[in-house]
FIGUVEX-570023 format. One line per field, with one value per atom (N, C-alpha, C): residue number from 0; residue in three letters; chain; x, y, z. Coordinates in nm, 4 decimals, always signed. Layout:
num: (NUM, ...)
residuo: (ALA, ...)
cadena: (A, ...)
xx: (X, ...)
yy: (Y, ...)
zz: (Z, ...)
END
This chain:
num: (0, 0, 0, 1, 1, 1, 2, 2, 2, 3, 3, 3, 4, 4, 4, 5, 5, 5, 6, 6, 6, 7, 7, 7, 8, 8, 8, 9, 9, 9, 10, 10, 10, 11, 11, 11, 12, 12, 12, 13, 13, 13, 14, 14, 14, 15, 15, 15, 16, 16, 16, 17, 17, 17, 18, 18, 18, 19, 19, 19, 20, 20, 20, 21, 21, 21, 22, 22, 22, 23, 23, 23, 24, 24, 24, 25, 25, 25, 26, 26, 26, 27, 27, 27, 28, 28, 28, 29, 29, 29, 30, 30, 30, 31, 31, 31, 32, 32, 32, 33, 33, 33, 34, 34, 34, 35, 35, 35, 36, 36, 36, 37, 37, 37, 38, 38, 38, 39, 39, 39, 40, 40, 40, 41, 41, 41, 42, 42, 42, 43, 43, 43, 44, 44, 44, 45, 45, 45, 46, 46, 46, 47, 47, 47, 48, 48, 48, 49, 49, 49, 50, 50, 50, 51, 51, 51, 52, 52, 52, 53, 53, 53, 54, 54, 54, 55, 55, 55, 56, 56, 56, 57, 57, 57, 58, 58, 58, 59, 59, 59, 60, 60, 60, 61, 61, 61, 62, 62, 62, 63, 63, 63, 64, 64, 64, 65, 65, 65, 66, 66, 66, 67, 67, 67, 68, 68, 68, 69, 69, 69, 70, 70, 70, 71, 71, 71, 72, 72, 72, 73, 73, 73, 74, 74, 74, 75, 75, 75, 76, 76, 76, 77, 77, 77, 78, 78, 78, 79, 79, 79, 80, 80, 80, 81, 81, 81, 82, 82, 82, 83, 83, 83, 84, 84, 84, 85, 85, 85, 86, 86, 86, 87, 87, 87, 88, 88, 88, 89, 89, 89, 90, 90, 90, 91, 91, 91, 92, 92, 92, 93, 93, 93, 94, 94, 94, 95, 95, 95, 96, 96, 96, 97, 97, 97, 98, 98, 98, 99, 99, 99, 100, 100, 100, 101, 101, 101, 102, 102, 102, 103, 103, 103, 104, 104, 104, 105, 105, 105, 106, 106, 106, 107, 107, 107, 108, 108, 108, 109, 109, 109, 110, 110, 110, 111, 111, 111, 112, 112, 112, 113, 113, 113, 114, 114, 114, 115, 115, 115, 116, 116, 116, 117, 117, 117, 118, 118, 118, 119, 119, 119, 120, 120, 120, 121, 121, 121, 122, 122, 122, 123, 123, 123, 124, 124, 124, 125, 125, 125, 126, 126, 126, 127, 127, 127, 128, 128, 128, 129, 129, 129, 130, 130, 130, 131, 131, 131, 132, 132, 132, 133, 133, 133, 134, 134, 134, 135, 135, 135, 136, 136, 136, 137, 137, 137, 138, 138, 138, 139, 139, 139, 140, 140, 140, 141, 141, 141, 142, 142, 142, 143, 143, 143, 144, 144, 144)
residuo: (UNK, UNK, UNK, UNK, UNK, UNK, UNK, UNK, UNK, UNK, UNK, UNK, UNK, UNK, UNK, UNK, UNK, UNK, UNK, UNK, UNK, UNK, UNK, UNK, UNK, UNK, UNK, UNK, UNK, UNK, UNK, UNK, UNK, UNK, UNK, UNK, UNK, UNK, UNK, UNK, UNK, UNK, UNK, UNK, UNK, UNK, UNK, UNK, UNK, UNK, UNK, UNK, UNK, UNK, UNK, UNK, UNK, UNK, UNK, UNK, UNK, UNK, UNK, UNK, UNK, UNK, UNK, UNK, UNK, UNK, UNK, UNK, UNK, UNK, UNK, UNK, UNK, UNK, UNK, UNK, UNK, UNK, UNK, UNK, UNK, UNK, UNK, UNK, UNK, UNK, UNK, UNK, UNK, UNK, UNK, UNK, UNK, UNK, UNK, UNK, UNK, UNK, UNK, UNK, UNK, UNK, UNK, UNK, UNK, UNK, UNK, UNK, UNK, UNK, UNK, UNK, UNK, UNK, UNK, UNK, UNK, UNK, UNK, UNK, UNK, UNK, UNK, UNK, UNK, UNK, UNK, UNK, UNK, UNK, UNK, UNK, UNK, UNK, UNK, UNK, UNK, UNK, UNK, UNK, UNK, UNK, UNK, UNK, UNK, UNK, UNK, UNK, UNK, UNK, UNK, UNK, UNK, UNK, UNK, UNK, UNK, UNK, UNK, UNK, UNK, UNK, UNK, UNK, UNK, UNK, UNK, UNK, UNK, UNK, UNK, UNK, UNK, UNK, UNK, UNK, UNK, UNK, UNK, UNK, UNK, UNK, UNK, UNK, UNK, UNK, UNK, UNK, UNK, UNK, UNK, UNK, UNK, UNK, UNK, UNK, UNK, UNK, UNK, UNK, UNK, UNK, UNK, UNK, UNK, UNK, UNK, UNK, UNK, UNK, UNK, UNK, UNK, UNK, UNK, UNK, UNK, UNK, UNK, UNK, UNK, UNK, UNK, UNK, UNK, UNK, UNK, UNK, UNK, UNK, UNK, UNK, UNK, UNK, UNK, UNK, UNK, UNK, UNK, UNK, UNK, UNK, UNK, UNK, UNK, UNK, UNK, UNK, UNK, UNK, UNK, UNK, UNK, UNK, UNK, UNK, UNK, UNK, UNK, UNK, UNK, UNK, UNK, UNK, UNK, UNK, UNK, UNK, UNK, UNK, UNK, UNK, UNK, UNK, UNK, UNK, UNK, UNK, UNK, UNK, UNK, UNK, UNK, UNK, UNK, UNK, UNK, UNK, UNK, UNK, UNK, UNK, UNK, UNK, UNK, UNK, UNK, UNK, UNK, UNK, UNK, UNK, UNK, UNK, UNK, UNK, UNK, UNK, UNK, UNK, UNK, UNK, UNK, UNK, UNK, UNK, UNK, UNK, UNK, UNK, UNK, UNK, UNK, UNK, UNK, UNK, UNK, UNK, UNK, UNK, UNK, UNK, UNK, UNK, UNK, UNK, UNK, UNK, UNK, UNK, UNK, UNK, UNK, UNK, UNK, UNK, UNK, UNK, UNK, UNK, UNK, UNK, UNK, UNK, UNK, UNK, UNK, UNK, UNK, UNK, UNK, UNK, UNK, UNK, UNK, UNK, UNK, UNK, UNK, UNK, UNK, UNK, UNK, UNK, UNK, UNK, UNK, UNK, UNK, UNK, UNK, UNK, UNK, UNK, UNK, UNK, UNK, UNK, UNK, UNK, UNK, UNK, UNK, UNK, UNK, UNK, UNK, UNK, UNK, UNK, UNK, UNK, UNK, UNK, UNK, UNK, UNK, UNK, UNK, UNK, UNK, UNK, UNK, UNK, UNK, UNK, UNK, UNK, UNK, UNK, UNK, UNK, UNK, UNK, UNK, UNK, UNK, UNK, UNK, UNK, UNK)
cadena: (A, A, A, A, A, A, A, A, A, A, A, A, A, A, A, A, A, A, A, A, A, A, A, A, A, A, A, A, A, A, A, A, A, A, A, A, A, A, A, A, A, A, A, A, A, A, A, A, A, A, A, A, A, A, A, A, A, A, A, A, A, A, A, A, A, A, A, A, A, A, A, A, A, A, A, A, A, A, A, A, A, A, A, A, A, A, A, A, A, A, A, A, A, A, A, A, A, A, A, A, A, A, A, A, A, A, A, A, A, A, A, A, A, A, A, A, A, A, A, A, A, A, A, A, A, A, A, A, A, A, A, A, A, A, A, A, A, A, A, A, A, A, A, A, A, A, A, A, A, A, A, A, A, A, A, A, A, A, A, A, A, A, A, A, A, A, A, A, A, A, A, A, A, A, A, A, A, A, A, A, A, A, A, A, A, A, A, A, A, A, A, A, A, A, A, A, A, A, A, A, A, A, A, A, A, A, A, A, A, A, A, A, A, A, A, A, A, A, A, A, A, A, A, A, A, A, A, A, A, A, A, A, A, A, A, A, A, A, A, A, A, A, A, A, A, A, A, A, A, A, A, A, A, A, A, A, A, A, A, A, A, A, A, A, A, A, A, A, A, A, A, A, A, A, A, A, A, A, A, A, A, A, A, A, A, A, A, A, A, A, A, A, A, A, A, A, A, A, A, A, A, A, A, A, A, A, A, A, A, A, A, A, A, A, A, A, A, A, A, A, A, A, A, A, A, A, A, A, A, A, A, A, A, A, A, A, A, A, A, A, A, A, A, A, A, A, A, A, A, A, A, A, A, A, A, A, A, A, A, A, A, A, A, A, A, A, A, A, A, A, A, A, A, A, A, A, A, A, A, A, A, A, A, A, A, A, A, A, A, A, A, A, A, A, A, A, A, A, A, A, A, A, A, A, A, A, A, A, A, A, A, A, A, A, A, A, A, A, A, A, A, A, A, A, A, A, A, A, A, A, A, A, A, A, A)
xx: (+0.0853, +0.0000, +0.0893, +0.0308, +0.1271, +0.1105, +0.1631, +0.1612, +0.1335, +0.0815, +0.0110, +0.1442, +0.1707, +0.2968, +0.2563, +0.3251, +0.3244, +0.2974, +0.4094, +0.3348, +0.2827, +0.1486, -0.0004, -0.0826, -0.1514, -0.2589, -0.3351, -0.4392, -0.5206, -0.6275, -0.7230, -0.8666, -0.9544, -1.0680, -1.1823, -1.2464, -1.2582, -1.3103, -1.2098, -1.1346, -0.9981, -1.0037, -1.0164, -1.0115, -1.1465, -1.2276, -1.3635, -1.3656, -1.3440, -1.2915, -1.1957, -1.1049, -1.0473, -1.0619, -1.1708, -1.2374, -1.3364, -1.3897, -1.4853, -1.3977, -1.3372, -1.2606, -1.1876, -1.1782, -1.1271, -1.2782, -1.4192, -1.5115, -1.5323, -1.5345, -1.5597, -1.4459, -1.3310, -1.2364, -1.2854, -1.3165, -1.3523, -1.4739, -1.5749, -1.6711, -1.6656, -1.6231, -1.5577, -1.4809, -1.3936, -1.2847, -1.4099, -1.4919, -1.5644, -1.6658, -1.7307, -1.8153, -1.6906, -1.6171, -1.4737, -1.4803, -1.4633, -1.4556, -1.5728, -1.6692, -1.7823, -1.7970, -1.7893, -1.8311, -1.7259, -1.6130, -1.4771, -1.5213, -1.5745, -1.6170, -1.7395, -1.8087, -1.8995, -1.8641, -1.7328, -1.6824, -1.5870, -1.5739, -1.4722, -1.2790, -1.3172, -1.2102, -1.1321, -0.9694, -0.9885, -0.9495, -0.9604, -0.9654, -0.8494, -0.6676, -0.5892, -0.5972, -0.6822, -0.7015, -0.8043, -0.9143, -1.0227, -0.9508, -0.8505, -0.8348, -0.7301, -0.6463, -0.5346, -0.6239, -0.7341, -0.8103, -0.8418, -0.8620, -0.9233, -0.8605, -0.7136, -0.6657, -0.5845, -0.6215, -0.6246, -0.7103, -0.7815, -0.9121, -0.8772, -0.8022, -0.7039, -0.6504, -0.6064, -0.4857, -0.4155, -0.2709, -0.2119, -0.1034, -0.0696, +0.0682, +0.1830, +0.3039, +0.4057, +0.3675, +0.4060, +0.4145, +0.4754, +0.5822, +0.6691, +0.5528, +0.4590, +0.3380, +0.2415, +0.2228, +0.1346, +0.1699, +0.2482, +0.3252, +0.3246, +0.3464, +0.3435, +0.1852, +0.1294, +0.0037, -0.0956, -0.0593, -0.1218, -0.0223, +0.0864, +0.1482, +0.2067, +0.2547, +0.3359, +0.3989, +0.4509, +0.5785, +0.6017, +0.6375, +0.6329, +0.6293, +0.7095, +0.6487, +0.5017, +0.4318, +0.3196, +0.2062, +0.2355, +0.1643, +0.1883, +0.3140, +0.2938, +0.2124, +0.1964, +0.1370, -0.0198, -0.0333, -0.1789, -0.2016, -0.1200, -0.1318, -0.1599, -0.0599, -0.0838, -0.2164, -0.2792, -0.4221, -0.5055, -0.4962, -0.5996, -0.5808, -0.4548, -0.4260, -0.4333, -0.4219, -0.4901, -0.6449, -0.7482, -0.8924, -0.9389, -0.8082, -0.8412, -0.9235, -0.8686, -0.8842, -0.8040, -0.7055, -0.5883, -0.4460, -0.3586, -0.3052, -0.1574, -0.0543, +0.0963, +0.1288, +0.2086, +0.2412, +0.3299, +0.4640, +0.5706, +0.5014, +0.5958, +0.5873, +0.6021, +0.5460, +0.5430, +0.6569, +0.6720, +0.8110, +0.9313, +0.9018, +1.0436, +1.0490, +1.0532, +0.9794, +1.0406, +1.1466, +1.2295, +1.1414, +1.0512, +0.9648, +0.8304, +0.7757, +0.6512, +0.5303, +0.4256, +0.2971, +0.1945, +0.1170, -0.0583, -0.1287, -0.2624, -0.3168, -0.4299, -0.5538, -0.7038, -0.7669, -0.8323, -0.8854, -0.9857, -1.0544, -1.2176, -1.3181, -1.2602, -1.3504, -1.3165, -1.1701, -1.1461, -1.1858, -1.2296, -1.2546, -1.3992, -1.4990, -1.6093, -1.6190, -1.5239, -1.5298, -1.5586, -1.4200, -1.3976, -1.4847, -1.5277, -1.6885, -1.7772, -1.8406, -1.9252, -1.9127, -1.7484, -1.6637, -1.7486, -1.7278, -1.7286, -1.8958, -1.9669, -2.0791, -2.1949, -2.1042, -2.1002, -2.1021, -2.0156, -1.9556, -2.0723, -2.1812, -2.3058, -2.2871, -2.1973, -2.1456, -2.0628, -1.9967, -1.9610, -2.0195, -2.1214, -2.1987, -2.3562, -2.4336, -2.5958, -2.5369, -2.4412, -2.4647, -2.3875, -2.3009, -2.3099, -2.4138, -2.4852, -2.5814, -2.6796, -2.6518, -2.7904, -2.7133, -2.5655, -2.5421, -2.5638, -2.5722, -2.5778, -2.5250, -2.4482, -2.3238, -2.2627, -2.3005, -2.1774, -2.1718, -2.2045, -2.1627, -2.0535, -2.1267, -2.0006, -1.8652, -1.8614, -1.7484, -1.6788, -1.7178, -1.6715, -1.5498, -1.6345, -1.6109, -1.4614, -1.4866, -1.3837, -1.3140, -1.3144, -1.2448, -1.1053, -1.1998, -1.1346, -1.0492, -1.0981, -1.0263, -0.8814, -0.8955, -0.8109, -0.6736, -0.7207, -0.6591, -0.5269, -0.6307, -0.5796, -0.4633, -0.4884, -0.4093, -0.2596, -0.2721, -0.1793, -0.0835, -0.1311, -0.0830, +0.0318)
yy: (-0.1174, +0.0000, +0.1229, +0.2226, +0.3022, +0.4850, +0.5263, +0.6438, +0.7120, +0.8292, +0.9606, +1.0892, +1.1156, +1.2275, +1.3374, +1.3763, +1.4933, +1.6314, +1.6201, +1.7547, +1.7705, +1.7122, +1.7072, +1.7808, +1.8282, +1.9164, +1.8117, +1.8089, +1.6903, +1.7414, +1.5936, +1.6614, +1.7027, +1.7379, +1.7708, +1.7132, +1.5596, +1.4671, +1.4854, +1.4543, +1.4014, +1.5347, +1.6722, +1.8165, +1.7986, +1.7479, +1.7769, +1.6610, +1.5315, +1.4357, +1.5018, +1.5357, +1.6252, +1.7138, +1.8277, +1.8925, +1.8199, +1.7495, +1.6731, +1.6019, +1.5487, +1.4509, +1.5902, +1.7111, +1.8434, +1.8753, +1.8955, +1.9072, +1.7986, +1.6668, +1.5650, +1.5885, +1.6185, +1.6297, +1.7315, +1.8917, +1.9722, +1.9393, +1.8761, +1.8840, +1.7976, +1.7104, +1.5878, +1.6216, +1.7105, +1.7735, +1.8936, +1.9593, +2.0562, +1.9416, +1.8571, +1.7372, +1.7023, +1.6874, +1.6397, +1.7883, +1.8732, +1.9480, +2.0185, +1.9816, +2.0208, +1.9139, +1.7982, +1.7202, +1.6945, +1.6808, +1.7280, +1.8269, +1.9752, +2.0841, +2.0206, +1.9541, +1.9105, +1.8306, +1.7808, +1.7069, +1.8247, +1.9512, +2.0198, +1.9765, +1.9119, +1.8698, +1.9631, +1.9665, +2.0324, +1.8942, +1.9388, +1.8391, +1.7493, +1.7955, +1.6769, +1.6495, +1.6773, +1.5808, +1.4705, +1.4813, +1.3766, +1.3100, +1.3258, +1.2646, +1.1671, +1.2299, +1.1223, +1.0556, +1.1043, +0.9908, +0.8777, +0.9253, +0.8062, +0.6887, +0.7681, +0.6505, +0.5750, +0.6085, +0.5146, +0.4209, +0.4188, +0.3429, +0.1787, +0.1792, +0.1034, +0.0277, +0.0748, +0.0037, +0.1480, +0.1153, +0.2220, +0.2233, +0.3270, +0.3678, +0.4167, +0.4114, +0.5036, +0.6085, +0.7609, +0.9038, +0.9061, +0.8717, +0.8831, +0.8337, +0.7188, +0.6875, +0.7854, +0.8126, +0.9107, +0.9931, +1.0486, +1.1672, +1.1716, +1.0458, +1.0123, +1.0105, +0.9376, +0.9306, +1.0760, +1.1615, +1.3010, +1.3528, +1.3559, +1.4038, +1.5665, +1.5290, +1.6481, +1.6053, +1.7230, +1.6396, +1.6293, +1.4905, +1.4561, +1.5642, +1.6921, +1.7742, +1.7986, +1.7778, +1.8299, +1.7536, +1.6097, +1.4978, +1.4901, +1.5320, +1.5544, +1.6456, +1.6830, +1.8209, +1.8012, +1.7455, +1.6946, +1.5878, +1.4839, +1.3611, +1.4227, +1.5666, +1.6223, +1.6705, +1.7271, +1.8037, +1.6889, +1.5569, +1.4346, +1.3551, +1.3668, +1.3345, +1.3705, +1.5307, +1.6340, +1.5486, +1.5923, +1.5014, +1.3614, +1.3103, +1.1700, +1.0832, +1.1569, +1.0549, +0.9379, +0.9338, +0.9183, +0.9066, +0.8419, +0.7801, +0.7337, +0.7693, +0.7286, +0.5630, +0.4539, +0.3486, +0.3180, +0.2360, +0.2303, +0.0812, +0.1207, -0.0214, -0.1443, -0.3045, -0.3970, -0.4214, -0.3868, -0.4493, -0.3984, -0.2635, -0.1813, -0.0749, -0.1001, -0.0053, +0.1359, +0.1362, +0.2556, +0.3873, +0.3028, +0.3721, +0.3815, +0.5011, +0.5200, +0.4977, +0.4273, +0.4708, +0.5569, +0.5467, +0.6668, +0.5858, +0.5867, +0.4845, +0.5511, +0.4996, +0.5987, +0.5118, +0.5894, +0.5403, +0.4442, +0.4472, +0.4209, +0.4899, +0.6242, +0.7577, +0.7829, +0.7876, +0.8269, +0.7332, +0.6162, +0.5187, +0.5417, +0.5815, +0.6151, +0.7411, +0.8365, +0.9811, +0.9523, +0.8674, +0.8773, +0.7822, +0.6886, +0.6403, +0.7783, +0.8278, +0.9024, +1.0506, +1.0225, +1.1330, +1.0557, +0.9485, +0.8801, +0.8654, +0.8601, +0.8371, +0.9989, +1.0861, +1.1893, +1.2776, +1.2012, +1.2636, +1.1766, +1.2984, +1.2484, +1.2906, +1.3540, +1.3911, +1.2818, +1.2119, +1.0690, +0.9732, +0.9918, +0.8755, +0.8290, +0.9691, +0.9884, +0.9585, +1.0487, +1.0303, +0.8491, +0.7948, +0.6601, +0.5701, +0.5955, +0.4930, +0.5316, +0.6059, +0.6215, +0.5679, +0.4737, +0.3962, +0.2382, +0.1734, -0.0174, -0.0306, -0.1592, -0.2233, -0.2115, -0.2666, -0.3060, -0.1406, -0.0347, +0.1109, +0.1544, +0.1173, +0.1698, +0.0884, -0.0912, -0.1460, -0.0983, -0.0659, -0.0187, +0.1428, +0.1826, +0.3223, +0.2831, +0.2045, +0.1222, +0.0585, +0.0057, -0.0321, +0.0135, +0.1202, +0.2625, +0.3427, +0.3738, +0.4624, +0.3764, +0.2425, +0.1639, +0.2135, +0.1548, +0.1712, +0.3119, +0.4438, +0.5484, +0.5768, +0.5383, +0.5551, +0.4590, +0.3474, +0.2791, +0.2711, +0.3915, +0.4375, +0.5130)
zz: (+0.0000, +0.0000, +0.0000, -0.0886, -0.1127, -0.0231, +0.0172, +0.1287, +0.0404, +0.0331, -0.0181, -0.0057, -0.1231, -0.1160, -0.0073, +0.0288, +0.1231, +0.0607, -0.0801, -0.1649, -0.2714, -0.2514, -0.3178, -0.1937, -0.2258, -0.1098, -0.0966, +0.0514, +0.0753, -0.0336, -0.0121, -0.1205, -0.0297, -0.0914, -0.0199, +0.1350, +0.0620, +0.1773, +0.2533, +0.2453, +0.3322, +0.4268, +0.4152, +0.4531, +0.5558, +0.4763, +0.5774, +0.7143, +0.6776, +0.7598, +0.8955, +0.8731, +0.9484, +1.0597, +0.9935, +1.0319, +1.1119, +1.0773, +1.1590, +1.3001, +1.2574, +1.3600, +1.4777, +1.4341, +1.5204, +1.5962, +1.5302, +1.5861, +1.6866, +1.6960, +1.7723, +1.8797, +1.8660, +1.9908, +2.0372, +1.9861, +2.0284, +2.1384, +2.1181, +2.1779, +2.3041, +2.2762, +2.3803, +2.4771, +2.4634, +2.6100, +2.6463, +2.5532, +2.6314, +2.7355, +2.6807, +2.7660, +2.8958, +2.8355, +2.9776, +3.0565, +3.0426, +3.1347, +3.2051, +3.1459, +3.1994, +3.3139, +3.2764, +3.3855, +3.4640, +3.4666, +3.5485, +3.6615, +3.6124, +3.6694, +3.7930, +3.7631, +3.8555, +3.9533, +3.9577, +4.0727, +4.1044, +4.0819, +4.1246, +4.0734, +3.9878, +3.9665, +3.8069, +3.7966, +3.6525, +3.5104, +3.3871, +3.2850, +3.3150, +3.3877, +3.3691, +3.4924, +3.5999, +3.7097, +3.6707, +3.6007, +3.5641, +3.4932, +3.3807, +3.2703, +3.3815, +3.4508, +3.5179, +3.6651, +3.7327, +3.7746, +3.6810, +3.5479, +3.4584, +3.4263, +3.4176, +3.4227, +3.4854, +3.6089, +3.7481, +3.7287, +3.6916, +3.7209, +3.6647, +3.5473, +3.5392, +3.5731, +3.6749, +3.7820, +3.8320, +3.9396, +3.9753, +3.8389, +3.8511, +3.7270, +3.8343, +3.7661, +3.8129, +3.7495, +3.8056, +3.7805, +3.5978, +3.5714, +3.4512, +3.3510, +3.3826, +3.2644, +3.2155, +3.4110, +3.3815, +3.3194, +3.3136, +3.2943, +3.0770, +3.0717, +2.9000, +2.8516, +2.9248, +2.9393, +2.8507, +3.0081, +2.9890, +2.9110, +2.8324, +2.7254, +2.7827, +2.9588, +2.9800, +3.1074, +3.1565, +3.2103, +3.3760, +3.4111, +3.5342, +3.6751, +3.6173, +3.7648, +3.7629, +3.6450, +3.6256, +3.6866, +3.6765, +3.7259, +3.8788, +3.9500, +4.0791, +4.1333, +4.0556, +4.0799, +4.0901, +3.9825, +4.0105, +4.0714, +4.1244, +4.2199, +4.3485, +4.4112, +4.5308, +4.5884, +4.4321, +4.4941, +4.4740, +4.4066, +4.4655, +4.5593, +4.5919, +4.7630, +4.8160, +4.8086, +4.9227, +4.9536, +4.8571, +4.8334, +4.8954, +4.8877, +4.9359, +4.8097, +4.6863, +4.5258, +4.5266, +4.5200, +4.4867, +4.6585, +4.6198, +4.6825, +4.5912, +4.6774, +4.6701, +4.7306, +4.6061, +4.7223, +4.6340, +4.7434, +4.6168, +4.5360, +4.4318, +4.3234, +4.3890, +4.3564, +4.3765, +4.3114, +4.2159, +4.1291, +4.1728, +4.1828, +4.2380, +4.3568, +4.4516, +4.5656, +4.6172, +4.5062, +4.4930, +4.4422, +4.3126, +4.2458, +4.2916, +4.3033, +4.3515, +4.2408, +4.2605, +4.1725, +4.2253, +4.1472, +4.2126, +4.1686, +4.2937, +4.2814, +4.2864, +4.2162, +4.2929, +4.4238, +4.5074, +4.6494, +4.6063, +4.6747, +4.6406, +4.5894, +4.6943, +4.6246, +4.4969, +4.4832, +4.3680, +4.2683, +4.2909, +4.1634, +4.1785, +4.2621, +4.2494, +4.1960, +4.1906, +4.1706, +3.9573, +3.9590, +3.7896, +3.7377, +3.8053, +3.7278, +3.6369, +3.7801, +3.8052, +3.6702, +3.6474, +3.5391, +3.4123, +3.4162, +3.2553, +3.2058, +3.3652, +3.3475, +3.2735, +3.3004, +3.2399, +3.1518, +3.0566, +2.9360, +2.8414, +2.8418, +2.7514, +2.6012, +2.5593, +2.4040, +2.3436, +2.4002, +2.3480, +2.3528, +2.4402, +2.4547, +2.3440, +2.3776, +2.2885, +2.1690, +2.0888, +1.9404, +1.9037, +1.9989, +1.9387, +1.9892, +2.0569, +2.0692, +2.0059, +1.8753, +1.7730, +1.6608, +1.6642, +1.5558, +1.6121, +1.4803, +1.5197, +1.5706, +1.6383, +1.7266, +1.5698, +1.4434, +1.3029, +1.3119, +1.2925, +1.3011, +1.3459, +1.4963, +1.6377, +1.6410, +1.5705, +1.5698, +1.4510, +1.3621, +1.1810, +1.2506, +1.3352, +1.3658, +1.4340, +1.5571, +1.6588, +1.5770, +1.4531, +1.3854, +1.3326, +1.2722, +1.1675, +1.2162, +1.3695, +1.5013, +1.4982, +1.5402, +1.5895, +1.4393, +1.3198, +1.2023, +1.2139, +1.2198, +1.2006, +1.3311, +1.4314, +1.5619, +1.5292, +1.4962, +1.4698, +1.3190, +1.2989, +1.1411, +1.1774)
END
């Protein structure tokens, strides 16, 4: 399969696709922070409760994770430990290294986040399951491109 030159301009579809896929993120972090906002929480504290929920991580994941940089994730580990979200324990593997873990609350907190975010949710459950997997499909495709 052959890659698409770089200097050819995109086409139309390909432009509007785009655009679309910028509208859907757009609307989706505004749904994330709206409902973030209702637990008092801000967008990279929900997003790094979320993914606690997971399991615990070391800081450095998180840190890749949320796509900035490890003082930043302490930073937000402190004010959900302040909260009692979230929780410090060293690694099982290496106890040198610390992870963050979410509490209980905090794993009830980031439910309650996901259960939320009604802009990702309404418009796919007005496609089929073959829709929503084609879609999950396609997503999967483009990410690993």
């Amino acid at each position: 399969m052959s890659t698409p030159s770089r200097t050819h301009p995109p086409d139309a579809l390909t432009m509007e696709v785009v655009e679309l896929i910028g509208d859907v993120v757009s609307r989706f972090y505004a749904d994330y922070e709206k409902a973030a906002g209702e637990h008092t929480l801000t967008g990279p504290q929900a997003r790094l409760l979320s993914l606690l929920l997971l399991g615990p991580l070391p800081m450095r994941k998180l840190a890749q994770k949320l796509k900035c940089e490890p003082s930043n994730v302490t930073g937000i580990v402190d004010r959900l430990e302040s909260r009692g979200l979230v929780e410090r324990r060293p690694d099982p593997a290496d106890r040198r290294v610390k992870v963050a873990a979410a509490t209980e609350e905090g794993r009830q907190v980031a439910r309650h986040l996901r259960e939320g975010l009604h802009f990702a949710r309404e418009p796919l459950a007005g496609l089929s399951e073959e829709e929503r997997r084609s879609l999950r499909d396609l997503l999967r495709r483009m990410l690993a491109g």
